[in-house]
MARGU-43330 format. One record per residue (C-alpha): chain; x, z, y. Coordinates in nm, 3 decimals, padded with zeros to 5 digits, m for minus. Layout:
A/X/Z/Y
...
REM end
This chain:
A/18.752/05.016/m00.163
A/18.771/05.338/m00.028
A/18.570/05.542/m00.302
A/18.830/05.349/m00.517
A/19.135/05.485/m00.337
A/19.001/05.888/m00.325
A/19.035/05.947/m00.659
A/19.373/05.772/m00.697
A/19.492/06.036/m00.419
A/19.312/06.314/m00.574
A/19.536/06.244/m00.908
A/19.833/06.222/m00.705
A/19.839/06.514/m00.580
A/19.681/06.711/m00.831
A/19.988/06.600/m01.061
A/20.256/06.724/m00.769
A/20.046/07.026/m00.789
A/20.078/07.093/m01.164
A/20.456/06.932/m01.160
A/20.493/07.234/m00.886
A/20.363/07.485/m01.060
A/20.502/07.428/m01.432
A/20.878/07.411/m01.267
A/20.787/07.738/m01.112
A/20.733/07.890/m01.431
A/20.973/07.731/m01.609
A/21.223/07.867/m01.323
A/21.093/08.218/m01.374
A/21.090/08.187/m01.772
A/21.424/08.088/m01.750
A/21.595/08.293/m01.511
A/21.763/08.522/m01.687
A/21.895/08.258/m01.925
A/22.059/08.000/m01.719
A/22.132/08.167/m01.394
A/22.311/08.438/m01.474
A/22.613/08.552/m01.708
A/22.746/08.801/m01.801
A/23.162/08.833/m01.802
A/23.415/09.063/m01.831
A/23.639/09.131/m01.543
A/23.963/09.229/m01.563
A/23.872/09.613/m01.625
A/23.667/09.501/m01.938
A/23.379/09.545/m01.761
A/23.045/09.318/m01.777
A/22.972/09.148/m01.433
A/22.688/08.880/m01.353
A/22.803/08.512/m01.252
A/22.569/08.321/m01.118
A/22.518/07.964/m01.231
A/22.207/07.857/m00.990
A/22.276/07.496/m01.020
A/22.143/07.525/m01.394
A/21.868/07.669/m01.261
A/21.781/07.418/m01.065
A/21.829/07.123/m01.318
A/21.639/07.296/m01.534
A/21.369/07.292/m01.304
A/21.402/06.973/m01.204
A/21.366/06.823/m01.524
A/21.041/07.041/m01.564
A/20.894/06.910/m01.255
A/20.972/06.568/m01.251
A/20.824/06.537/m01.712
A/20.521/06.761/m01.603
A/20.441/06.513/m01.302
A/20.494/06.214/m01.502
A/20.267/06.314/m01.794
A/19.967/06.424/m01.508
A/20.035/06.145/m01.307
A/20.002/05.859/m01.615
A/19.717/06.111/m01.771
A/19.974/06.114/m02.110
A/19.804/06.387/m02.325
A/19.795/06.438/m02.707
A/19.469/06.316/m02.816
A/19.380/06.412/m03.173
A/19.136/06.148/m03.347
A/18.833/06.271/m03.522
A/18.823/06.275/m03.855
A/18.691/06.029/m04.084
A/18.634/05.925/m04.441
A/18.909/05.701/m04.463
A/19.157/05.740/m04.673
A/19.505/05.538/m04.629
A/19.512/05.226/m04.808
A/19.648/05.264/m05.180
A/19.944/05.010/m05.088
A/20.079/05.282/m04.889
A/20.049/05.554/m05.131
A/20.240/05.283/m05.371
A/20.533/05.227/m05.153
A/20.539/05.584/m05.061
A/20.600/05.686/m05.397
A/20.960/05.505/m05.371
A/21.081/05.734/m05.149
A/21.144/06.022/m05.358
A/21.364/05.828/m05.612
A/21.522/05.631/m05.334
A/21.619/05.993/m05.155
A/21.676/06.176/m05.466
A/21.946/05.833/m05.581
A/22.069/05.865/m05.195
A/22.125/06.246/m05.279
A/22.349/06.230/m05.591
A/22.568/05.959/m05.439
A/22.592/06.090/m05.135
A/22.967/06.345/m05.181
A/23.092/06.080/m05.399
A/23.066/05.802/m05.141
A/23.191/06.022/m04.872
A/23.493/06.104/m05.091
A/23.563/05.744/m05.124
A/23.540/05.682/m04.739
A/23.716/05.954/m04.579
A/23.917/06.144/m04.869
A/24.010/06.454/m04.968
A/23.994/06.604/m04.635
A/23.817/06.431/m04.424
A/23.484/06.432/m04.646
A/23.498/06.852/m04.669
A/23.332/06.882/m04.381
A/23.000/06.640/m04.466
A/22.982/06.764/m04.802
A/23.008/07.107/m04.725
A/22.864/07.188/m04.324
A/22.615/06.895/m04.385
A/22.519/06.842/m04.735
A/22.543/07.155/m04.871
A/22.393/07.339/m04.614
A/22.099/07.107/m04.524
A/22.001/07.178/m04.922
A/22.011/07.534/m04.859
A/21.720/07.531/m04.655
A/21.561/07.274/m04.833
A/21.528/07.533/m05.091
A/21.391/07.740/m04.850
A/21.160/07.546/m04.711
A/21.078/07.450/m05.019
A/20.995/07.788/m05.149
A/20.858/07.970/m04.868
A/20.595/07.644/m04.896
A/20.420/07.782/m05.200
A/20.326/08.042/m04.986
A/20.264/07.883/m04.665
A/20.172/07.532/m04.725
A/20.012/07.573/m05.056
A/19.863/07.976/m05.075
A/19.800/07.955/m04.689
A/19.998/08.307/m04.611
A/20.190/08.344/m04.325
A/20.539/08.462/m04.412
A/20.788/08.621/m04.149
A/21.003/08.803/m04.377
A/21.108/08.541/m04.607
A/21.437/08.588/m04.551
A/21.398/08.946/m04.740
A/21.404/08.797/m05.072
A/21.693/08.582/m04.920
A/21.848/08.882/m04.873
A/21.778/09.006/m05.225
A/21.928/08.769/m05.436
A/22.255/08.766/m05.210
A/22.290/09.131/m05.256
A/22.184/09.100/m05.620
A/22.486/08.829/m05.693
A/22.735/09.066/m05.493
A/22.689/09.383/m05.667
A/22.610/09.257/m06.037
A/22.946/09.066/m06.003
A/23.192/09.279/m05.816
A/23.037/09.577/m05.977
A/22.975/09.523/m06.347
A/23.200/09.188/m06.359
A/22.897/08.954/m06.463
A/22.936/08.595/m06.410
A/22.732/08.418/m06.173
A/22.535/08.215/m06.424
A/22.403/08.549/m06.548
A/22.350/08.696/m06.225
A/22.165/08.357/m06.104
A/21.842/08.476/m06.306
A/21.827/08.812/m06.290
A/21.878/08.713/m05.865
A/21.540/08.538/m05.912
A/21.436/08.781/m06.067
A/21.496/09.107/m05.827
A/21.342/08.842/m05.608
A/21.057/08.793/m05.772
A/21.021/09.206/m05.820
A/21.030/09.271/m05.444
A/20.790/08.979/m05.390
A/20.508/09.156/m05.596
A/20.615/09.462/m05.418
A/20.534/09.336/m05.071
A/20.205/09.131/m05.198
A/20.081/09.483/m05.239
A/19.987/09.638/m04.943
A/19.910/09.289/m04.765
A/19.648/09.181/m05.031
A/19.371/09.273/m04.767
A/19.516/09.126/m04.495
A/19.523/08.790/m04.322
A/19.659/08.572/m04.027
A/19.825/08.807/m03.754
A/19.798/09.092/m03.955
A/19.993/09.008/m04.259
A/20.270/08.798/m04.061
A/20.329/09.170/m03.848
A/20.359/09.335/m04.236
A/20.632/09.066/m04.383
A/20.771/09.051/m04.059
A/20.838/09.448/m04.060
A/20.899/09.391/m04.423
A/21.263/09.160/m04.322
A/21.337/09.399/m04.107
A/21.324/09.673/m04.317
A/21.521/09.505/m04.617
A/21.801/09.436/m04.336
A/21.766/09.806/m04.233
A/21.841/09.906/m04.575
A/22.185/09.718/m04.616
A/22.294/09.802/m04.301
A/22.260/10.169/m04.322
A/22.298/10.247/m04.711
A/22.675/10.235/m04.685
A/22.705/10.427/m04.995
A/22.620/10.059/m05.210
A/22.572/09.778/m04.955
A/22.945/09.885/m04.741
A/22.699/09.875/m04.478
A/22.770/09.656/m04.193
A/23.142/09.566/m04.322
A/22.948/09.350/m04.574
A/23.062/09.302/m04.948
A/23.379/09.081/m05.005
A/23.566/08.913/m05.299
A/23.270/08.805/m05.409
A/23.390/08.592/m05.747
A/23.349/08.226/m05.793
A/23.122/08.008/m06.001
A/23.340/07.818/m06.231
A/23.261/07.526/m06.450
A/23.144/07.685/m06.683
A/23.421/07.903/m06.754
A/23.681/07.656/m06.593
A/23.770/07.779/m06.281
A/23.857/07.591/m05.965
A/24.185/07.715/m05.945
A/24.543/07.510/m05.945
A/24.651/07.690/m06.301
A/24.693/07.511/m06.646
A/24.344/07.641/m06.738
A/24.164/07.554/m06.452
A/23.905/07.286/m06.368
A/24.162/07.042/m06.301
A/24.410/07.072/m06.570
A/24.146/07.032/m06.811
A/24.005/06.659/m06.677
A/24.378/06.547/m06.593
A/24.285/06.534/m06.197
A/24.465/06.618/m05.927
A/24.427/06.999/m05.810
A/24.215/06.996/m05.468
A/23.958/07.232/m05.301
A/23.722/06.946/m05.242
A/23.637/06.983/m05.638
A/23.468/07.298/m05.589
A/23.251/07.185/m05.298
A/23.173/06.861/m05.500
A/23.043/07.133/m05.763
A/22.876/07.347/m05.532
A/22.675/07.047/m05.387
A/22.512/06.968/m05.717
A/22.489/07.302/m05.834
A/22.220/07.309/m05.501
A/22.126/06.994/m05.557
A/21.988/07.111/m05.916
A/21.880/07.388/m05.763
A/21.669/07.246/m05.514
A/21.535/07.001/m05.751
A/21.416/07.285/m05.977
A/21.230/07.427/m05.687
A/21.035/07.070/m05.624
A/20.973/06.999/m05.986
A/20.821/07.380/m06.053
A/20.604/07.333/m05.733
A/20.477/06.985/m05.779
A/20.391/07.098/m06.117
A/20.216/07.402/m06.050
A/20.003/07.225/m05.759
A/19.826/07.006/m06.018
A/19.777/07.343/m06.296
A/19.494/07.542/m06.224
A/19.661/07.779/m06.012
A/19.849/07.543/m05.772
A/19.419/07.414/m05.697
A/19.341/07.786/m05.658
A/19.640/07.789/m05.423
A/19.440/07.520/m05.220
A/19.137/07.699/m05.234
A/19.289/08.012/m05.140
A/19.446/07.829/m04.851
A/19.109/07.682/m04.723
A/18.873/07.983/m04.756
A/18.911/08.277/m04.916
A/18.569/08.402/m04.914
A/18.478/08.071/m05.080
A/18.745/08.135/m05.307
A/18.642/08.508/m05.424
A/18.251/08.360/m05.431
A/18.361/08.116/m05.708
A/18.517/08.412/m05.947
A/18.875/08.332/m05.875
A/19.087/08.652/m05.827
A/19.253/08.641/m05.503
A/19.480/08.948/m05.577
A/19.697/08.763/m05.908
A/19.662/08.430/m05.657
A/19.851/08.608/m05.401
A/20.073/08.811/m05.588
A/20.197/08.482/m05.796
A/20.296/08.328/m05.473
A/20.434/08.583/m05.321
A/20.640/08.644/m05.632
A/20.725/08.252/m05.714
A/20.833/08.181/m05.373
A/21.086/08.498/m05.344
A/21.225/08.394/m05.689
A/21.362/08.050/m05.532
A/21.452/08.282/m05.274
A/21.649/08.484/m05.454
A/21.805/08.230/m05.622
A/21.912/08.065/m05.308
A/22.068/08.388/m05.186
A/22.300/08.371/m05.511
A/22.409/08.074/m05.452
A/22.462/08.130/m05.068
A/22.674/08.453/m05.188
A/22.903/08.258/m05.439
A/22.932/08.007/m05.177
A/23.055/08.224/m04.905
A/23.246/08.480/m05.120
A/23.093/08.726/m04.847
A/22.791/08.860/m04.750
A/22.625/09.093/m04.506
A/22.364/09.194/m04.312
A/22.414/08.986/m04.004
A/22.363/08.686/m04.228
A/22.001/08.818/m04.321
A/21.825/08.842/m03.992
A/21.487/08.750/m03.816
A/21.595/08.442/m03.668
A/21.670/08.263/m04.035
A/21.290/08.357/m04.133
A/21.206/08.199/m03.797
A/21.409/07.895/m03.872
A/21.291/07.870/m04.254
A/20.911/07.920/m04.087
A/21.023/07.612/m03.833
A/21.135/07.376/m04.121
A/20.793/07.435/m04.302
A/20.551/07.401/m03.979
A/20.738/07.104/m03.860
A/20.762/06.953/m04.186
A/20.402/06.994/m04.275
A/20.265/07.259/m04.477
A/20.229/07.194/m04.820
A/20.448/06.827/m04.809
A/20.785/06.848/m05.007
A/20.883/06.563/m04.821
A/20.839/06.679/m04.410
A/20.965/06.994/m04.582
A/21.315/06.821/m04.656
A/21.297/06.606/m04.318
A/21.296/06.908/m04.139
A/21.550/07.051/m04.294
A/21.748/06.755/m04.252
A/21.685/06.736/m03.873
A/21.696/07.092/m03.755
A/21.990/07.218/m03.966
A/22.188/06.888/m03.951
A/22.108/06.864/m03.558
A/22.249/07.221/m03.514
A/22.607/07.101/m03.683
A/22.588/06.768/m03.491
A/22.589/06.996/m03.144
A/22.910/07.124/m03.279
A/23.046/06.836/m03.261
A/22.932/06.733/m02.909
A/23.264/06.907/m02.717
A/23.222/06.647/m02.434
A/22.929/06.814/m02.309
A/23.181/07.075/m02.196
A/23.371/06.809/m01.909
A/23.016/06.809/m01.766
A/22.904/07.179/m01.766
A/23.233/07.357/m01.788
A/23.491/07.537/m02.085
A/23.293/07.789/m02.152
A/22.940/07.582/m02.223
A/22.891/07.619/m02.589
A/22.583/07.338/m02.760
A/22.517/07.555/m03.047
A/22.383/07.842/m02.862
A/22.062/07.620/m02.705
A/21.979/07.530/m03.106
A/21.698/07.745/m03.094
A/21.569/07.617/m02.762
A/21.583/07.259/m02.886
A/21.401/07.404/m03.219
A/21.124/07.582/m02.979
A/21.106/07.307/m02.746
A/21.046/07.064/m03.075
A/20.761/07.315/m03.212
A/20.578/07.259/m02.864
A/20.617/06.895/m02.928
A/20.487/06.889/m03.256
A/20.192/07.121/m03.233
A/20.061/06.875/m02.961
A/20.092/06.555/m03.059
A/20.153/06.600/m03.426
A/19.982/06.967/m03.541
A/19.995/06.875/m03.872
A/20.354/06.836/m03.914
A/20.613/06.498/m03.967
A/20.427/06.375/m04.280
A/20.090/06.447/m04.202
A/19.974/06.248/m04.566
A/19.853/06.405/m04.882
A/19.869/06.298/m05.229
A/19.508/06.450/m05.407
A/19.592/06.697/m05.647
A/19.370/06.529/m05.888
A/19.147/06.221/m05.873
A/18.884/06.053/m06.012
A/18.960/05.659/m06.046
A/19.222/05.552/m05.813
A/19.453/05.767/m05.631
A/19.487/05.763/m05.271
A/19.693/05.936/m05.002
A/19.439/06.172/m04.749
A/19.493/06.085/m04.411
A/19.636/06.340/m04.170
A/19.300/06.338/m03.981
A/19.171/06.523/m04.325
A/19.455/06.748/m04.392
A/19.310/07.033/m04.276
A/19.053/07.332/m04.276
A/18.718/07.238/m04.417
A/18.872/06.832/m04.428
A/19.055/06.860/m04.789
REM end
């Protein structure tokens, strides 16, 4: 009984030991965060406030997850990886989903109108459904490099960037419509995607996110300091509409509502924007799912898994890269049109790291190369960022001046920790075989991965 009851101590203590230790760090990590802030005093001056008690919680919290998890031995175990492929009634029923989501999709403003009106559905369509699409698009793009090309990609938000700027200036400058400017966004896009693939051909993992990453930065660099085009960082304004194809969304006799007898309200030309990205985004998927099972999309895949392997079997690495580069800025680009003609504004501040990191986020925790954890992640970290909006009762608990959306990212960061432990390969783990021979069957997550398919 006794040689029983040693180890059980040896546990317990060794888990207050760990607990200890990881709210020690977590304390020091997050010191300059939540126990102090800076304020103005009356002389418009910046003075520290401490605000130890968050400290403290913080820690706290630490301590008493990291003891629990040592103390019940909970740890991410990864299973090895096997032959078996998921059963083909599963592949079967998970082809319903994309119709099912796609129906949801198109219904979706319409039945929100119905519910809450004129007014009170603006705010769904428009902070929720519109934007959510947005970086589905993304995602969505920046996947045909990442999930499906295997290249890491921390400037994405460059080509972003591009077609945003391309939109503004063709339109306020030369007076082009936006359904001109739309392609020739894609594109520019597509142009300055070939241009970066250039000098990161030769390079791979660390190496070539450091090069796109400096390449975001120095497309942001460029707006903000050549004044002379860009305005710099007072941004372009009066960026024209998209109209209905040549109706406008304005209250005149010749405008959208006039023409179909309704009822003049703003709510028309958010309806409109939502399935303009809606089409959008559904152009991205279709392209992508398409090009997966051509030729290229499988030298994608092989490119992905092992380049040397790839070169070794006569495929040319340089067009494979290039392609992707330059197909995933295109839906880029034209996502940064539609983000311009959306806002009516655009500048610099809107183009920064932190959306490539977010865009990046949405892919990893997603899944590389699934459409579908693609959209989910989309869904959850951009819709969870305008749900803590909403969450104003948070501020009877830790004050007036405690503000939800500015811990987004931590929540995000905290969720990639999550993920990469217990699920590394992302929310839908399952892959549908580009081709097959016989019957086709979804590859288990256990498979999805270097040298496993």
């Amino acid at each position: 009984m006794a040689s029983q009851a040693a180890p059980d101590r040896f546990d317990f203590v060794r888990a207050l030991k760990d607990a200890a230790l990881a709210a020690i760090i977590a304390a020091g990590l997050s010191f300059p965060i939540l126990a102090l802030r800076a304020e103005p005093d009356i002389d418009n001056r910046l003075t520290l406030q401490g605000r130890w008690s968050w400290l403290f919680i913080a820690a706290a919290i630490v301590f008493v997850g990291r003891f629990l998890l040592a103390l019940f031995d909970i740890r991410p175990r990864r299973k090895p990886a096997t032959d078996e492929a998921l059963p083909a009634s599963a592949y079967r029923a998970a082809r319903f989903i994309g119709p099912a989501g796609l129906a949801l999709l198109f219904v979706f403003p319409l039945a929100v109108f119905a519910m809450l009106g004129p007014q009170g559905s603006l705010k769904w369509i428009d902070n929720y459904g519109i934007q959510i699409l947005i970086y589905v698009m993304l995602g969505w793009g920046l996947n045909i490099v990442v999930g499906l090309a295997g290249l890491l990609d921390l400037g994405y938000v460059a080509f972003y960037a591009v077609g945003a700027y391309s939109y503004a200036l063709l339109s306020t400058t030369f007076g082009l419509s936006f359904w001109l400017c739309l392609p020739l966004a894609g594109i520019l896009a597509a142009f300055w995607g070939i241009l970066l693939g250039f000098p990161v051909l030769r390079l791979r993992g660390d190496y070539l996110a450091i090069v796109t990453m400096a390449f975001g930065e120095i497309i942001r660099i460029v707006l903000v300091n050549w004044s002379v085009v860009t305005n710099g960082d007072a941004g372009i304004s009066s960026i024209p509409r998209a109209s209905f194809f040549g109706l406008p969304f304005t209250a005149g006799p010749n405008g959208f509502a006039a023409t179909f007898g309704l009822k003049f309200s703003p709510i028309h030309r958010v309806i409109f924007l939502y399935y303009l990205i809606l089409c959008l985004a559904l152009l991205t998927i279709f392209v992508t799912v398409r090009l997966r099972r051509l030729p290229i999309g499988r030298a994608w895949e092989a490119l992905r898994e092992d380049e040397i392997a790839c070169r070794s079997l006569g495929l040319d690495t340089v067009k494979l890269k290039l392609a992707a580069f330059a197909l995933g800025a295109m839906f880029g680009g034209f996502a940064g049109a539609f983000f311009a003609v959306r806002q009516g504004f655009v500048s610099p501040s809107s183009f920064t790291f932190i959306e490539s990191a977010t865009i990046l986020a949405i892919v990893v925790l997603g899944g590389r190369g699934s459409q579908l954890g693609v959209a989910l992640a989309a869904a959850v970290i951009v819709g969870g960022s305008e749900i803590l909006r909403e969450l104003d009762f948070l501020k009877q608990i830790f004050g007036a001046d405690f503000d939800p959306t500015q811990y987004r990212m931590l929540i995000v960061g905290i969720a990639m920790v999550m993920m990469m432990n217990w699920r590394p390969r992302g929310l839908v783990a399952t892959r549908a075989p580009t081709i097959a021979l016989g019957e086709r069957r979804a590859i288990s997550g256990a498979l999805v991965e270097e040298g496993h398919g």
